[in-house]
LOVEX-356304 format. One record per residue (C-alpha): residue number from 1; z, y, x. Coordinates in nm, 3 decimals. Layout:
# residues N
R sepa       z       y       x
R  NUM       Z       Y       X
...
This chain:
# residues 211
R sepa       z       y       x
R    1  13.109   4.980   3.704
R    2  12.891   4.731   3.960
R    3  12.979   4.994   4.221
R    4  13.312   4.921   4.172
R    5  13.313   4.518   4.210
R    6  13.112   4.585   4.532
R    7  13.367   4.830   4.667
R    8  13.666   4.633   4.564
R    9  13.497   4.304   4.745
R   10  13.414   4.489   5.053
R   11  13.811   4.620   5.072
R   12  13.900   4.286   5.014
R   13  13.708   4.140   5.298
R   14  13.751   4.403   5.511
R   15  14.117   4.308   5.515
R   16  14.058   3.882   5.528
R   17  13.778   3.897   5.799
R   18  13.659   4.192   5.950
R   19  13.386   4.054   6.179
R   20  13.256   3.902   5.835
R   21  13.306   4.283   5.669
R   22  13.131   4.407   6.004
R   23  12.831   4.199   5.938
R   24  12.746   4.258   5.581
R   25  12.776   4.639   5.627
R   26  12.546   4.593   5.886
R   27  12.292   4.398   5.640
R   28  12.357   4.691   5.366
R   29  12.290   4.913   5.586
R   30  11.942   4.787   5.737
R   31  11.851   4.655   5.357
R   32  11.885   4.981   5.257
R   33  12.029   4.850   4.933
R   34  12.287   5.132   4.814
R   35  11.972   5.360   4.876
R   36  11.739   5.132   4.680
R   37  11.941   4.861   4.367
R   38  12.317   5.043   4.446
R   39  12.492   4.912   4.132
R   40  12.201   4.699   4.066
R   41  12.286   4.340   4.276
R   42  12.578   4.148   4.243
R   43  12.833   4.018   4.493
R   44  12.652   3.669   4.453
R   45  12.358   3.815   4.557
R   46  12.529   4.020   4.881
R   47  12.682   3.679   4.986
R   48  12.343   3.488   4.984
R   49  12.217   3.747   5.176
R   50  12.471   3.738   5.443
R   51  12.480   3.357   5.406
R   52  12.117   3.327   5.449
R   53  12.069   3.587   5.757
R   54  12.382   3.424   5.940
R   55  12.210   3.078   5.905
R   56  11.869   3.230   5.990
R   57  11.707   3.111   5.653
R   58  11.664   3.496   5.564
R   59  11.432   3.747   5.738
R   60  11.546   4.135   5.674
R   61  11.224   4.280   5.701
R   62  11.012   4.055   5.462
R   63  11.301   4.041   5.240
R   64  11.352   4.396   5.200
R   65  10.943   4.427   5.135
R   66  10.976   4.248   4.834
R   67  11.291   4.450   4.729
R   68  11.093   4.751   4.772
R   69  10.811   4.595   4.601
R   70  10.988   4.471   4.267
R   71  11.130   4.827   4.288
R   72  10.774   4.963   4.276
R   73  10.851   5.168   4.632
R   74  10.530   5.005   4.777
R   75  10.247   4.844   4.604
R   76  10.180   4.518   4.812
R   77  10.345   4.187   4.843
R   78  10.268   3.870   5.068
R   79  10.402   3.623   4.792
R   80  10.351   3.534   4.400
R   81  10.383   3.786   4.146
R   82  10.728   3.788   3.966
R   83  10.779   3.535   3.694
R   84  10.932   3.568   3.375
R   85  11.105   3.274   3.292
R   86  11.010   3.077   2.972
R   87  11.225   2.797   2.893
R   88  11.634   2.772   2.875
R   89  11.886   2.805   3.024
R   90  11.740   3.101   3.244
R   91  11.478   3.236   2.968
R   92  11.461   3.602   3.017
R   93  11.558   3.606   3.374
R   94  11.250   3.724   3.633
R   95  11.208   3.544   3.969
R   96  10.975   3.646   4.244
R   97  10.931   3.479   4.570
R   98  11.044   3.588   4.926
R   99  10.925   3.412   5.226
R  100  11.231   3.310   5.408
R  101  11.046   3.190   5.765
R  102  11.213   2.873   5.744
R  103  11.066   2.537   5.859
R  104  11.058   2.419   5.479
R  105  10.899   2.713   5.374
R  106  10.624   2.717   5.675
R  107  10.543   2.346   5.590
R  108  10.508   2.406   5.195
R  109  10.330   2.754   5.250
R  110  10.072   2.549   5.524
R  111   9.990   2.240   5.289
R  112   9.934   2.475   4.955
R  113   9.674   2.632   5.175
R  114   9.585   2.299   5.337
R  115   9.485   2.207   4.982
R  116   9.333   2.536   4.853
R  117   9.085   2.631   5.177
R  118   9.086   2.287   5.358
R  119   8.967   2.331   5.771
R  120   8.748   2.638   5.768
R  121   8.656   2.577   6.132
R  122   8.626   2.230   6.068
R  123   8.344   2.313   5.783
R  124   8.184   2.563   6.014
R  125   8.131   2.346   6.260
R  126   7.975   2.063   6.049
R  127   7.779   2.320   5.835
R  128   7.612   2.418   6.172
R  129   7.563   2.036   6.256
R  130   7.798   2.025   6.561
R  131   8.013   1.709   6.694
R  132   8.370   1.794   6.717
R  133   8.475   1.784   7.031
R  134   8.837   1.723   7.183
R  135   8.814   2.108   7.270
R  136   8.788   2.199   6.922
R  137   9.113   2.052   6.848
R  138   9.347   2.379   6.867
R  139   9.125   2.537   6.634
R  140   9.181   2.256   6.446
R  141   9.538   2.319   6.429
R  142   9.544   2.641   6.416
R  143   9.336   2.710   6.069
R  144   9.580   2.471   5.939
R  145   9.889   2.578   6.029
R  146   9.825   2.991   6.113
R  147   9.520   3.112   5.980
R  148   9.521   2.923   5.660
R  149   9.873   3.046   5.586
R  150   9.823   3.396   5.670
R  151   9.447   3.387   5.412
R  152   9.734   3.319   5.164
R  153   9.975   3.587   5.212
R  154   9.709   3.824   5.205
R  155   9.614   3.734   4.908
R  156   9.925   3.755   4.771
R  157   9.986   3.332   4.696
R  158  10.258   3.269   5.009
R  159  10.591   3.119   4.738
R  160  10.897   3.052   4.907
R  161  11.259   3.090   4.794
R  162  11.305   3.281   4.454
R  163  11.492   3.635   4.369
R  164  11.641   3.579   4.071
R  165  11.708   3.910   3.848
R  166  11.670   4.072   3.489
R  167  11.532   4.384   3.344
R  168  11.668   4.548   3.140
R  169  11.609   4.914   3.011
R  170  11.320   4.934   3.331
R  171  11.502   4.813   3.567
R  172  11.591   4.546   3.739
R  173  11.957   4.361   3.838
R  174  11.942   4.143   4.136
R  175  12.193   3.863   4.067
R  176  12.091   3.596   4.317
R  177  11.890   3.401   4.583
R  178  11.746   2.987   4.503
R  179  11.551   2.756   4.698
R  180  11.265   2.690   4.554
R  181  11.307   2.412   4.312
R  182  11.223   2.061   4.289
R  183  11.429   1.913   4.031
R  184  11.321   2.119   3.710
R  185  11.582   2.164   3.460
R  186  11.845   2.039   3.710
R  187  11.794   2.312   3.937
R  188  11.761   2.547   3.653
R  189  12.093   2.458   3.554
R  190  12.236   2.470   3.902
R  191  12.093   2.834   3.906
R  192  12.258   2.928   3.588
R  193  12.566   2.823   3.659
R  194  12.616   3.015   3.995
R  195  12.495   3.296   3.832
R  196  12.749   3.280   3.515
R  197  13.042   3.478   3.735
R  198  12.745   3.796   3.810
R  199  12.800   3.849   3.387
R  200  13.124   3.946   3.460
R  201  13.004   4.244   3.668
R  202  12.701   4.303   3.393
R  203  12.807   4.198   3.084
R  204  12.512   4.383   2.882
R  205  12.253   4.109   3.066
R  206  12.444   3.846   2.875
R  207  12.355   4.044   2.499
R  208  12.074   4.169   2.603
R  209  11.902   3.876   2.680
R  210  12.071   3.681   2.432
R  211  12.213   3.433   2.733
């Protein structure tokens, strides 16, 4: 039934805007989605995708590792474990994290591990009793903003914007992207409410879940 609200969208855009129609098939195509979720992700979801790679807030290939990753097709991930949520009105619902590449998500991901691992190089030096010198100031910079960062994503801590979806019977329906919140229950609501049309295309998530 999914299949068929993605199909009948597609027609439908194909015939308002075809440089728009163009574009996503281009993004289902290198997403690999109808070989990975087909009938598994909602329209909401599609269109946050396109939105997001158009406004170059999305990047395909770290994307599509975590799809492949909640999908158990490969067994590492550069971000935080998915999430069951515990509290209304999205208790139930999973999110896991995708690193977008954006400015936003750069700065948060560089001052978690700011806080976490401090100036390695920085310690180093004063461990070994050495001034710090105006030369050492790149290094500076770089632990804080590249190497501290990257100790994070390979331990599997980066967070960035969310994946929202729900299991159900083992597997998993993709319903739609969020920033990361800031707002608590505001932006909890704000999620649930774009997501109330995507139980129209799976109306067993609603009963399931008891939504």
């Amino acid at each position: 039934m999914s299949g068929s609200f993605i199909d009948s969208y597609l027609t439908q855009l194909r015939d308002r805007s075809a440089e728009d129609f163009i574009k996503i098939n281009y993004l289902l195509r290198h997403l690999n989605l109808d070989e990975t979720i087909k009938g598994r992700y909602s329209i909401l979801f599609l269109c946050q995708i396109y939105e997001r790679y158009s406004s170059g807030r999305l990047d395909i290939e770290l994307f599509q590792n975590e799809i492949l990753y909640l999908e158990g097709l490969i067994s590492t991930s550069e971000t935080k474990k998915p999430t069951q949520f515990k509290d209304p009105p999205l208790r139930g619902l999973w999110h896991k994290h995708y690193y977008s590449g954006t400015i936003k998500c750069i700065a948060t991901n560089a001052l978690n591990s700011f806080r976490k691992y401090g100036v390695p190089f920085l310690k180093n030096q004063i461990n070994k009793e050495k001034l710090i010198s105006i030369t050492d100031i790149n290094s500076i910079v770089e632990d804080i903003t590249t190497n501290n960062p990257n100790r994070r994503r390979e331990n599997s801590q980066a967070t960035g914007d969310w994946i929202v979806f729900a299991r159900v019977n083992g597997e998993n329906y993709y319903l739609c992207l969020a920033d990361h919140p800031e707002n608590g229950r505001e932006d909890d609501n704000r999620i649930m409410n774009g997501i109330e049309g995507c139980f129209h295309q799976f109306p067993f998530i609603k009963k399931e879940l008891g939504l």
